[in-house]
N, C-alpha and C positions, 0 to 999 in steps of 0.2 A: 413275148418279151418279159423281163424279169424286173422289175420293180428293185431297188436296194436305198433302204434310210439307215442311214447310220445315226447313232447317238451313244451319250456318255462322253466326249471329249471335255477337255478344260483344263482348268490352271491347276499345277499341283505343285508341292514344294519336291524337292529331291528327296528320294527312299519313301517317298509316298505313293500309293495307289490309282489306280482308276479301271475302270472294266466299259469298257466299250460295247456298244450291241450294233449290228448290224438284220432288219429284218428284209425278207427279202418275199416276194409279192410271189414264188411260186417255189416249187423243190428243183434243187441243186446238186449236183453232184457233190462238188466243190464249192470252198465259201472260203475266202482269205483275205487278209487283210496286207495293202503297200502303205509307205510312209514316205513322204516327199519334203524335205526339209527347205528352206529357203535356199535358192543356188543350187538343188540335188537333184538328183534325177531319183525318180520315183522307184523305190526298192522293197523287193520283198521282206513280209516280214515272219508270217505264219498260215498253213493251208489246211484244212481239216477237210477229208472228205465223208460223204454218208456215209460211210460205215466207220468211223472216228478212226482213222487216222490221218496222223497230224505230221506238218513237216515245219521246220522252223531256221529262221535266219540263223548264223552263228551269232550276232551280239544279243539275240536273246539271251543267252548264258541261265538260262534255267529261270529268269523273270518273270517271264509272261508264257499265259496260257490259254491256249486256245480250246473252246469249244463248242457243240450247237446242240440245240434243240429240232432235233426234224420234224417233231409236232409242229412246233411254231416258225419252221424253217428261219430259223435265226440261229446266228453265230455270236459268240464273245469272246472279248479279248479281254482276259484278264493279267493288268499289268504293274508287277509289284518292284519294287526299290528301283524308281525311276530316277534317269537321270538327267539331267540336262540336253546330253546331244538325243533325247529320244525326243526332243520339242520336235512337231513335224505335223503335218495335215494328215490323217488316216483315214486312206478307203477302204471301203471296203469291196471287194471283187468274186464274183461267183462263173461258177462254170458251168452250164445247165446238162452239158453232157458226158457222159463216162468217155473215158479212155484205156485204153491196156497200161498206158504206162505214161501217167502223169507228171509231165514238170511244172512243178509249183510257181518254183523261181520265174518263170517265164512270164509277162503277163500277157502277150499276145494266147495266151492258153486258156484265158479269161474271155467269158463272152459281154458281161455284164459289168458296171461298176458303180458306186454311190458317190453323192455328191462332195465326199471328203468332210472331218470331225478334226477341229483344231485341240492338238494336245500339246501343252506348255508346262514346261518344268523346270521352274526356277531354284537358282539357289540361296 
């Protein structure tokens, strides 16, 4: 079983920053982060796998960027000119095993997840 703490969420003003981490207790294929807003159902938002490639929601729009460490089997999300509707709880979600052909967006694809990082951005 795979262990995942995430940290880095918090308040931030609009067009301001934050970089999230997520570690995760053993190696992963895959390591991604969903966003669950108040009233929303839980949405992908960026996927990186061990050999760094990355897949990402369309409202990232080139904001945020995903990547990991496999030394330290941790991922980050780094997330720049935040807005408002990106207020939301952020897991982070890992895959322990490869596939020929990954969907990110899915999270039933997901075997593991973290306890959720509250991210607020006011205006």
């Amino acid at each position: 079983q795979v262990q995942l703490v995430e940290s880095g969420g918090g308040l931030v003003q609009a067009g301001g920053s934050l970089r999230l981490s997520c570690a995760a207790s053993g190696r992963t294929f895959a390591m991604g982060w969903f966003r669950q807003a108040p009233g929303k159902e839980r949405d992908f938002v960026a996927t990186i796998r061990s050999s760094g490639s990355t897949d990402y929601a369309d409202f990232v729009k080139g904001r945020f960027t995903i990547s990991r460490d496999n030394a330290k089997n941790t991922v980050y999300l780094q997330m720049n000119s935040l807005k408002p509707e990106d207020t939301a709880v952020y897991y982070c979600a890992a895959r322990q095993t490869g596939s020929t052909w990954f969907l990110p967006k899915f999270r039933p694809n997901y075997d593991f997840w973290g306890q959720g990082t509250q991210v607020t951005v006011s205006s």
